[in-house]
N, C-alpha and C positions, 0 to 999 in steps of 0.2 A: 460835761462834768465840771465843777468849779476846782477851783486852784487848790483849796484843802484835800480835798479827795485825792485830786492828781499828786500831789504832795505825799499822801498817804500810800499811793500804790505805788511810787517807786522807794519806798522805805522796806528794806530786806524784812525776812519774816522774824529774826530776833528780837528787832526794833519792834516789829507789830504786837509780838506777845507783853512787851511791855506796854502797850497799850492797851492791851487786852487788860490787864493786871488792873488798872484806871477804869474800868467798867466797862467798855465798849470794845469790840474787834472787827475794822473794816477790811474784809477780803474781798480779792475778785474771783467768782464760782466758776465753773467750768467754761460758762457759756458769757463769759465776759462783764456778768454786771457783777456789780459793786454791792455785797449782802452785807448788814450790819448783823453781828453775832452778838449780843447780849452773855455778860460770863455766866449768868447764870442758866441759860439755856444750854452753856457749852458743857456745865460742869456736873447737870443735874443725874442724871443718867451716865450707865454706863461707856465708856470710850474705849474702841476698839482704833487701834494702829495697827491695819492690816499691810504697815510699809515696813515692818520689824518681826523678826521670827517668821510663822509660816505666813506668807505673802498669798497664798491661795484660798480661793474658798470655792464652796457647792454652790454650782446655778442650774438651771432646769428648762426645759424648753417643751410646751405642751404640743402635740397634733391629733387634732379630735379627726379621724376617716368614719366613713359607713360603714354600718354593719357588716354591707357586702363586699366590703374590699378584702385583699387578700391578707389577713392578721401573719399570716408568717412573713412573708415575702415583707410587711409593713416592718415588723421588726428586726428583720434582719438588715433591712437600709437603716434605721431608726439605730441598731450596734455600730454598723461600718460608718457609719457618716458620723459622728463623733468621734470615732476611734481615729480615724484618718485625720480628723481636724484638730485636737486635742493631746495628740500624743507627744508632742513636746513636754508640756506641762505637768501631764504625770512623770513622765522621767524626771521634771526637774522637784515636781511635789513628794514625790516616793525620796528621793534625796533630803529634798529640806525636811522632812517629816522625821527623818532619823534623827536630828537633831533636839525636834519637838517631844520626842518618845524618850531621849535621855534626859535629856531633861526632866520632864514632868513625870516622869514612867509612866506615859500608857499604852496602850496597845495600838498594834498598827491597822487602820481601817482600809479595806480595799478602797483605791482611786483608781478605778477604771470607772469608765463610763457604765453607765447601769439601764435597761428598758425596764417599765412596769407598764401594766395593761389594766384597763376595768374599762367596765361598759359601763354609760351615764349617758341616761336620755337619749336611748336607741342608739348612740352613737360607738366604735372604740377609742377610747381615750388613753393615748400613752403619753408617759411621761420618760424623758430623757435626762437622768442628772450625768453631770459632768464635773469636773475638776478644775478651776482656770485662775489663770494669776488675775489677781482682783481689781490690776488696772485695764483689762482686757475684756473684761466680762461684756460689754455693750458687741464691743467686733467678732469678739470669737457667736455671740448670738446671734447675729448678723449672717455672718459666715454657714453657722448651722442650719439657719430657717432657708437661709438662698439656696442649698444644696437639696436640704430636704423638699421644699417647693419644686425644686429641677425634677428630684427623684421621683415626686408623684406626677407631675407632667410628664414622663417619660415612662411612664408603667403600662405603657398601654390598658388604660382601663382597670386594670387589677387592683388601681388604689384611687379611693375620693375621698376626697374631703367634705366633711360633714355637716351640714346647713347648721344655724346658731340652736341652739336648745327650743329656743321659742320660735316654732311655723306654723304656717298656716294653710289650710287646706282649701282652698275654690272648689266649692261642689256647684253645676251647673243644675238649677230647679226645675228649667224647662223639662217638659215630656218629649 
C-alpha cells in the first residue's frame, strides 16, 4: 500500500467524509482492501442506515430435501432450529419495533421465525425467514445451516437432501 493510502486510512471517518465531499471516498471494506467509492455512486440510489432505528432485518435460509423425506418431522426441525438460534433478537426486535410503530404508526408484524413449503422440481423446498440484527446476519446463517445440516445427518434416514434440479439418469443399453 503506498504512503497516500496509508495516510488515508488512519484518517477518522469525519475527516474521510470530507473527502468524500472533493469527489472520491477511500474506505477499507470488510475484508481489508482499500475500495474507492465515487460520490456519485454513493449518493445515486436509495441509502439505508441499518445502524439507526430498527437495526434488524429479514434474512432466509433455503433446504431443498426429497420428496421422500419426512415433510413434518422436516419442518418441525426447520421451526426449532431457528427459534433456538434466534430468540435473542426477537425479544430485542419486538422492543426496538415499538419504537418504530410510534413513530411512523404502523403496525406490528410478526418476528418469529416463519417455515414455507412448495415442491419445485420433484424436490421439497422450504424456506426459513428469520429476524437478526443486520451485523450478524453472515454468523447467525452460519449457525442455522451447521445445525440444520446436523439435523439431517441425524434423522436416521427420514430426511435427504435433494440432488441439484438438473440430473441425470445412466440407463445401461446393454441386453
Amino acid at each position: 500500500m503506498n504512503s497516500a493510502l496509508q495516510e488515508l486510512a488512519a484518517i477518522p471517518l469525519t475527516a474521510k467524509v470530507f473527502y468524500a465531499l472533493l469527489g472520491i471516498l477511500l474506505i477499507r471494506s470488510a475484508f481489508g482492501k482499500i475500495v474507492r467509492v465515487p460520490n456519485n455512486a454513493v449518493l445515486k440510489g436509495a441509502v439505508f442506515n441499518y445502524s439507526q432505528g430498527f437495526r434488524f432485518v429479514w434474512d432466509e435460509v433455503k433446504a431443498r430435501l426429497t420428496y421422500e423425506s419426512d415433510h413434518i418431522q422436516a419442518r418441525q426441525m426447520l421451526q426449532r432450529v431457528p427459534e433456538e438460534t434466534v430468540t435473542d433478537y426477537v425479544v430485542e426486535a419486538h422492543n426496538s419495533w415499538k419504537g418504530v410503530a410510534e413513530n411512523y404508526r404502523i403496525e406490528n408484524p410478526s418476528l418469529e421465525p416463519t417455515v414455507t413449503l412448495v415442491v419445485r422440481d420433484g424436490a421439497l423446498e422450504f424456506s426459513v425467514s428469520y429476524i437478526v440484527d443486520y451485523t450478524k446476519r453472515t454468523a447467525i446463517k452460519d449457525q442455522l445451516f451447521t445445525k440444520i445440516v446436523d439435523e439431517v445427518a441425524n434423522s436416521n434416514g427420514r430426511l435427504q437432501w435433494a440432488l441439484s434440479s438438473v440430473t441425470a439418469q445412466i440407463v445401461n443399453s446393454d441386453p
